[in-house]
C-alpha positions in Angstrom: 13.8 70.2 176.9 13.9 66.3 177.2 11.6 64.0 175.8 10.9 60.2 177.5 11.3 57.5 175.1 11.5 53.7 174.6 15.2 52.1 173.5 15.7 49.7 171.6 14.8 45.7 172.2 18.5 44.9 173.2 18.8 47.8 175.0 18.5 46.8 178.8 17.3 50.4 180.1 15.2 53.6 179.3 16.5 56.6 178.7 15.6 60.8 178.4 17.3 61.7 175.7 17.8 65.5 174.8 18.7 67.1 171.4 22.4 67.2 172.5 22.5 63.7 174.0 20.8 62.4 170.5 23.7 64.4 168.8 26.5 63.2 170.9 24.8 59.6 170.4 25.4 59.5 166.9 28.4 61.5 166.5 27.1 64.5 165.0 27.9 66.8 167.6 31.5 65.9 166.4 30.7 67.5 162.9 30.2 71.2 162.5 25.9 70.3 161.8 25.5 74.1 162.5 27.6 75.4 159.3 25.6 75.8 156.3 25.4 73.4 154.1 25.8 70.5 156.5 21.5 69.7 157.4 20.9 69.9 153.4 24.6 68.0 152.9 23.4 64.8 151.5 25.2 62.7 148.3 23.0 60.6 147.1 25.7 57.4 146.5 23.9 56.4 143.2 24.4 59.8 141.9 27.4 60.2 139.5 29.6 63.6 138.9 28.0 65.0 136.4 24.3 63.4 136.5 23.0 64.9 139.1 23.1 68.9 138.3 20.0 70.6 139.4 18.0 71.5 137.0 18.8 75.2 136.6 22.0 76.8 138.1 23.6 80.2 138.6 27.5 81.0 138.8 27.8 83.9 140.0 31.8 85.7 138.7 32.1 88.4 141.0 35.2 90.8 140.2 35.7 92.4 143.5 36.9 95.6 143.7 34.5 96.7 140.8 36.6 96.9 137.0 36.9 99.7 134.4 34.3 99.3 132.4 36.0 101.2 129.7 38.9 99.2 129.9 37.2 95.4 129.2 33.5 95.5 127.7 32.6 99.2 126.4 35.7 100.9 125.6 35.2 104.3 124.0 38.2 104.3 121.3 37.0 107.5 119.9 37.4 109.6 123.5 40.1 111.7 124.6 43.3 110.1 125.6 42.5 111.1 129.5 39.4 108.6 129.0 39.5 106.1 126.5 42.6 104.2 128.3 45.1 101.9 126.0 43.6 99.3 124.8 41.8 98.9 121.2 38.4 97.0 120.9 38.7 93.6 118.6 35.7 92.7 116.4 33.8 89.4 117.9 31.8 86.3 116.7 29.1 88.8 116.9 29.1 91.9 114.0 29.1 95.4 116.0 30.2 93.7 119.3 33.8 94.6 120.5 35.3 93.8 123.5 39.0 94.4 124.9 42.2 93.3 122.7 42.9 91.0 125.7 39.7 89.0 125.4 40.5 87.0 122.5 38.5 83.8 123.6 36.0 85.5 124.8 35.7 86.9 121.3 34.8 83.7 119.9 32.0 83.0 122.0 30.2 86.4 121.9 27.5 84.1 120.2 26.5 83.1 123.5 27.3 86.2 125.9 24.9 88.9 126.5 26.4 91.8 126.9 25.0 94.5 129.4 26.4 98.0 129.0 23.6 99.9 131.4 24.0 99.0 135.0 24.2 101.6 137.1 23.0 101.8 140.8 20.4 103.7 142.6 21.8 106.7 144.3 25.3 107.4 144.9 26.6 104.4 146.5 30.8 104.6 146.0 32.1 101.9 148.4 32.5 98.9 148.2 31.1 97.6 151.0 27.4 98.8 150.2 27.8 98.5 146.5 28.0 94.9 147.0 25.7 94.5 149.6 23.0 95.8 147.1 24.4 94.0 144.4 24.8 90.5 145.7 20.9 90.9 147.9 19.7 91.9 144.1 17.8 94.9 145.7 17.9 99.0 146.1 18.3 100.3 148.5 18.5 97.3 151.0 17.9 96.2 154.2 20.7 96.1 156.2 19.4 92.2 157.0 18.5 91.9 153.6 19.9 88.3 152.5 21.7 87.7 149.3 20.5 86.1 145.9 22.3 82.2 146.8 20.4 82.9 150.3 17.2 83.6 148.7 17.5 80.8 146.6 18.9 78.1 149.1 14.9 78.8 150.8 13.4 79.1 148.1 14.6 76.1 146.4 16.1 73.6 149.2 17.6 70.3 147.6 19.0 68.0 150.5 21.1 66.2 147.2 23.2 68.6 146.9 26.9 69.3 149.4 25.2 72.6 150.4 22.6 74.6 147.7 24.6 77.8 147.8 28.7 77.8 147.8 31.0 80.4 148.2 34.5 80.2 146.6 36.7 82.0 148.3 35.4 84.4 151.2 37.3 87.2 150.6 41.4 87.5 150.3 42.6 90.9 152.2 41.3 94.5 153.2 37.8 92.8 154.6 36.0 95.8 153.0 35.5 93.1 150.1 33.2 91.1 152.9 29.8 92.5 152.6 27.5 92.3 155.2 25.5 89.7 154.9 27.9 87.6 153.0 28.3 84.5 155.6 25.2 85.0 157.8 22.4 85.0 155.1 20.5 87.9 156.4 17.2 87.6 157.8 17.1 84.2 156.4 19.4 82.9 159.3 22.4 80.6 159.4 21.1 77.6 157.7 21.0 79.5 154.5 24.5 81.0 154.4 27.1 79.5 151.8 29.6 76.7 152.6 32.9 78.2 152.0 35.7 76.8 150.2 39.2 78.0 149.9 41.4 80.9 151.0 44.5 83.0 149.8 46.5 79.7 151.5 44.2 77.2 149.7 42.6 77.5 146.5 42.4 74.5 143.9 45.0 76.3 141.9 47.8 74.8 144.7 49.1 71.0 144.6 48.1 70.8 148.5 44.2 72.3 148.1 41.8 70.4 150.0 38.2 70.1 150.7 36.3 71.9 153.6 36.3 70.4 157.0 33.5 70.2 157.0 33.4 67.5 154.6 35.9 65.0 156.7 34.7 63.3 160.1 36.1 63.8 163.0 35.1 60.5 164.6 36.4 57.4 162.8 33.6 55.3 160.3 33.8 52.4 162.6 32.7 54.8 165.6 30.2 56.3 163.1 28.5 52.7 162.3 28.0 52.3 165.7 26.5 54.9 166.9 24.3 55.1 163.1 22.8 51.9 164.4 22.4 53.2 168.0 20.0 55.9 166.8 18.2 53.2 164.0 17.3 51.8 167.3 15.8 54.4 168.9 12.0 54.8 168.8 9.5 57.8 168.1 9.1 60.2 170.9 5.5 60.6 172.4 4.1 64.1 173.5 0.3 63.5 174.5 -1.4 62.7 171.8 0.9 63.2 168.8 4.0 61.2 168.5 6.2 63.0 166.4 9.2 61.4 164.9 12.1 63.2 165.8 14.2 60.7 165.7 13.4 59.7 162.3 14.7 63.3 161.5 18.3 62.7 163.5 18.2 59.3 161.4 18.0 61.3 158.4 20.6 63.7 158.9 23.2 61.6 160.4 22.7 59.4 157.3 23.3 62.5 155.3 26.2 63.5 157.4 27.6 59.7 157.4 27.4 59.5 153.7 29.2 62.7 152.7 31.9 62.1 155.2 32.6 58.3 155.2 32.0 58.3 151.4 34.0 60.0 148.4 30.5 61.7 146.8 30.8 64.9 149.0 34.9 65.7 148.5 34.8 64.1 145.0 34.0 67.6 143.7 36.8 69.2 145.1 39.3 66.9 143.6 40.3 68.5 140.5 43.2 65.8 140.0 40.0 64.3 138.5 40.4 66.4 135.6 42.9 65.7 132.6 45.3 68.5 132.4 44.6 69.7 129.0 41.1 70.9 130.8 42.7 72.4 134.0 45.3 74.4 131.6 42.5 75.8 129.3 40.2 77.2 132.4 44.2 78.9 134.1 46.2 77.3 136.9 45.4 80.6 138.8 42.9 81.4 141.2 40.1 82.4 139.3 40.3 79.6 136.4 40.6 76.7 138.7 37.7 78.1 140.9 35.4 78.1 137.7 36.2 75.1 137.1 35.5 73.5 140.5 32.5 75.9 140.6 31.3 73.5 137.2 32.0 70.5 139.3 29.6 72.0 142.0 27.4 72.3 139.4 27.3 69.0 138.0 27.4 67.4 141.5 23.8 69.5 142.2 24.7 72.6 144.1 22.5 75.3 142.5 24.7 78.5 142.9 28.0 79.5 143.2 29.9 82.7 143.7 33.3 82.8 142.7 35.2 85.5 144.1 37.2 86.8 140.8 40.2 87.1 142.4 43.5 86.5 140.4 45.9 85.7 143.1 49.8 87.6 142.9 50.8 87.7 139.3 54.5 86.7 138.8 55.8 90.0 138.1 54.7 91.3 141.4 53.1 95.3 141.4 51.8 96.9 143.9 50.5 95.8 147.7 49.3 92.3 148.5 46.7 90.7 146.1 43.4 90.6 147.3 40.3 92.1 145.5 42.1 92.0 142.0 39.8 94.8 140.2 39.9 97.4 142.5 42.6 99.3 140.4 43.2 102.6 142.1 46.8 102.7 140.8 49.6 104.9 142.2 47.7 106.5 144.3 46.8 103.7 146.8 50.4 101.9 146.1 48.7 99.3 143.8 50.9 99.8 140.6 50.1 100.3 137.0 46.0 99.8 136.6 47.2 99.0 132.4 50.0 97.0 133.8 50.8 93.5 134.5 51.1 93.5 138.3 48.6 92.0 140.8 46.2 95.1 140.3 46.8 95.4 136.7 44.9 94.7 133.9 47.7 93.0 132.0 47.3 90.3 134.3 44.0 90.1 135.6 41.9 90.4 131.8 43.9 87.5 130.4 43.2 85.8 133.1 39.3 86.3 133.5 39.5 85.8 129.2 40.7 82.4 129.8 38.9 80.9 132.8 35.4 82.1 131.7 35.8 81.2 128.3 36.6 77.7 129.0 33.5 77.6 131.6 31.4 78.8 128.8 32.5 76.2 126.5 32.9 73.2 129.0 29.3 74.1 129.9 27.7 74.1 126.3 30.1 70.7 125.1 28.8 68.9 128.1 25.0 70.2 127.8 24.5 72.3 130.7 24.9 76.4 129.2 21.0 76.3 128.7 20.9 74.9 132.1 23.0 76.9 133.9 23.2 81.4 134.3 26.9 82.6 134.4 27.0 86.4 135.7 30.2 88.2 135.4 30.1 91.2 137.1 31.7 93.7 139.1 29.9 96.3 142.4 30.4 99.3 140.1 32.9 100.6 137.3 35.5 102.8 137.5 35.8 106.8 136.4 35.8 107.8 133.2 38.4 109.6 133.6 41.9 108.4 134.7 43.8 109.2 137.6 47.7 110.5 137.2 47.4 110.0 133.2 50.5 110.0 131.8 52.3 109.1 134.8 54.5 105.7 136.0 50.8 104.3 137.6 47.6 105.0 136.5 44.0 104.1 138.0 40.8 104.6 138.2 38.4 105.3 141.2 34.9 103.9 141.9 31.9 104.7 140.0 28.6 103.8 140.3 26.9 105.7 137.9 27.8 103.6 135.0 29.5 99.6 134.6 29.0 96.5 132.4 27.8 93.2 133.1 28.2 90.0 131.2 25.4 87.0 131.3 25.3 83.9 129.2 23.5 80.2 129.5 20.4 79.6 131.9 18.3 80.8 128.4 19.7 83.7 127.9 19.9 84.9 124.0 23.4 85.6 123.4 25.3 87.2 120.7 23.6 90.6 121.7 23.9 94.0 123.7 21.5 95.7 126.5 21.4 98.9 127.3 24.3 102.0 126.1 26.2 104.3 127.9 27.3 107.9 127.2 30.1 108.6 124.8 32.5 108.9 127.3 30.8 106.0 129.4 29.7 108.3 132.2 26.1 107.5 132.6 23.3 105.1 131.2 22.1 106.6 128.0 19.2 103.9 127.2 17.8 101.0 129.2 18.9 101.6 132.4 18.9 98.2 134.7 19.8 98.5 138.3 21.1 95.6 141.2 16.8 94.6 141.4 16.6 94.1 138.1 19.7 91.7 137.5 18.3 89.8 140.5 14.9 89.8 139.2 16.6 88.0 135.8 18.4 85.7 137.9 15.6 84.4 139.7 13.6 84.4 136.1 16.7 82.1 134.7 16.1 79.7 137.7 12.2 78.9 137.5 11.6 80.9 141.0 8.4 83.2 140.7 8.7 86.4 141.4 5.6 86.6 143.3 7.6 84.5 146.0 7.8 86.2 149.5 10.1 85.6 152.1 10.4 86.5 155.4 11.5 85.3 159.3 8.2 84.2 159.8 7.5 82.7 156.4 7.2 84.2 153.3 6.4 88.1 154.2 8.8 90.2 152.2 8.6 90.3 148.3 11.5 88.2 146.5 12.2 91.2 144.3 11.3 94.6 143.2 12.7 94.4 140.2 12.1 93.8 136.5 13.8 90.5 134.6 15.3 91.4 131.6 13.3 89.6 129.2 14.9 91.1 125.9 17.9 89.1 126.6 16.2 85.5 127.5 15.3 83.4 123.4 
């Protein structure tokens, strides 16, 4: 459909411009507008790194693959050697709290982690796929459109400051059973509230050569972009009968958007992590996971509201086991990924150190620079792992999926730390007391962030309840 409409003064004709022509006018049509991220993708030049967070933030840790909880965050010391698993639990900042040997920093920050030991999922839901698509939509039993918690928020709380209002670091790396459904689509929400991705197993911000999205670099050079900025300041509002609506004003907007995150350093400065003095990057891990926390606390500061990091390790240097991708989902021999107590890719020798030191220097980073009471940090997996281990006592041990029974860990966004929700059985088979399911995490998400719960949301406005859960409000001061 085409509009009529007035040019400019200078300009010597008139045209009937459609949505595409205006696009292809201004050069947008050369930028990916579509991808999320992009409509809502304006930098506000005045704004600074660092003094523009939003004003309450969320990132999100998810360990893919789903990891034993009685190997990191309840061990059971005192069960039989075909449970309890070989680690020893260290005493914490915290008197009674013990974590995993591995976790030493961690350790000295119990003071602000909350420490969730009840999470167990509604029904019997062992893969991964559904696991996480329950998880990550905050819901039971969900709709198969149902969109996920950076979704919800992105319509629930759209900021056009911020590169995009909901990120996602790192899609997935391998089998793409790790991709859950709604991951890159955002549900019944549609398109617009989907994550921006950033990265891949070829280009993370651990790697000398990782750079921003594409869709943060023009494909029309500024000059061309000028022009045609000041083509479309030209143009005048379109008239249809009696109302004049000002569509154009609306193109105006967003191309200035787009022309100020692409022409200008505010949208990629983020993503340069050369930014940083070493001595930071080193305490957060020049792997994967650490340098993606710490770009996901440069999103952060730069105004994006949440962030998923995918906690995936990358290969360790002593190799184990197929090709890295989920990290945590430490099957062992049985499914040719090594030792799960070992220090290959799918081993726990590698991939706790690695989580102890990236999230404890996120933690810390976040409270010396004022923003932990600002901003929720969730580490958690889809579900734990069985009690009991597979091929104990053999070259490479595992553990398979369980839902019954995992930990979580949450810190910042006004959450009391320095405590522990809910217990599970003595061998860490089921919730014993205060169980808390996928809804109710979301529900304490969305209580962290300021969004009521009352919200609805829908296709056709707000028409479906935000959550059906309960927010944890034990663990918030």
């Amino acid at each position: 459909m085409s509009h009529s409409m007035s040019t400019a003064p200078n300009s010597t004709s008139t045209a009937a411009m459609s949505r595409r022509q205006i696009l292809q006018a201004t050069g947008l049509s050369a930028l990916p507008m579509g991808l999320p991220g992009m409509v809502a993708a304006g930098v506000d030049p005045k704004r600074g790194l660092g003094k523009g967070a939003a004003k309450k933030s969320c990132i999100f840790i998810l360990l893919c693959g789903g990891p034993s909880h009685l190997d990191t965050w309840d061990l059971k010391p005192d069960a039989p050697d075909t449970i309890r698993g070989p680690y020893q639990p260290i005493a914490t900042a915290v008197p009674g709290m013990r974590i995993n040997e591995m976790h030493t920093r961690l350790a000295k920050l119990t003071d602000h982690i909350a420490l969730i030991r009840s999470m167990s999922h509604v029904g019997n839901i062992s893969n991964h796929f559904d696991a996480m698509h329950h998880l990550l939509s905050g819901q039971a039993q969900a709709p198969m459109d149902a969109p996920y918690i950076g979704s919800i928020l992105s319509r629930a709380r759209p900021d056009d400051r911020a590169i995009a209002p909901y990120v996602w670091l790192i899609k997935c790396v391998g089998d793409p059973v790790f991709c859950a459904a709604n991951i890159g689509n955002g549900g019944h929400l549609g398109m617009m509230h989907s994550p921006l991705f950033v990265g891949s197993a070829t280009n993370h911000p651990a790697l000398p050569a990782f750079k921003a999205p594409d869709e943060l670099i023009a494909t029309v050079p500024t000059e061309r972009m000028l022009e045609r900025r000041r083509l479309l300041d030209g143009l005048s509002p379109i008239a249809t009968g009696d109302t004049k609506i000002r569509a154009t004003t609306d193109w105006q907007d967003l191309h200035g958007r787009a022309f100020d995150l692409t022409s200008g350093s505010e949208g990629r400065e983020p993503f340069e992590l050369h930014r940083e003095p070493q001595t930071v990057r080193d305490r957060y891990g020049m792997h994967p996971l650490g340098q993606n926390l710490l770009l996901a606390r440069r999103l952060i500061e730069s105004g994006v509201g949440f962030v998923t990091v995918n906690g995936w390790t990358g290969p360790s240097p002593n190799g184990g086991g197929g090709p890295p991708a989920s990290s945590w989902d430490m099957h062992g021999g049985e499914m040719g990924m090594g030792n799960a107590f070992g220090s290959g890719s799918y081993g726990m020798g590698w991939c706790l150190p690695c989580l102890d030191e990236g999230v404890s220097a996120l933690i810390t980073d976040l409270r010396d620079r004022g923003m932990l009471e600002n901003t929720m940090v969730v580490v958690t997996g889809e579900f734990g792992r069985t009690p009991n281990i597979n091929q104990n006592g053999a070259a490479n041990p595992g553990r398979q999926h369980w839902p019954s029974c995992y930990s979580t860990i949450v810190a910042g966004g006004g959450i009391r730390g320095g405590r522990v929700y809910g217990e599970s059985d003595k061998h860490g088979a089921y919730v014993k007391d205060k169980p808390v399911h996928p809804q109710d995490l979301g529900a304490t998400i969305f209580h962290s962030l300021g969004v009521p719960l009352d919200m609805r949301l829908g296709k056709d406005g707000f028409t479906r309840p935000l959550s059906t859960g309960e927010p944890l409000m034990d663990l918030f001061a």
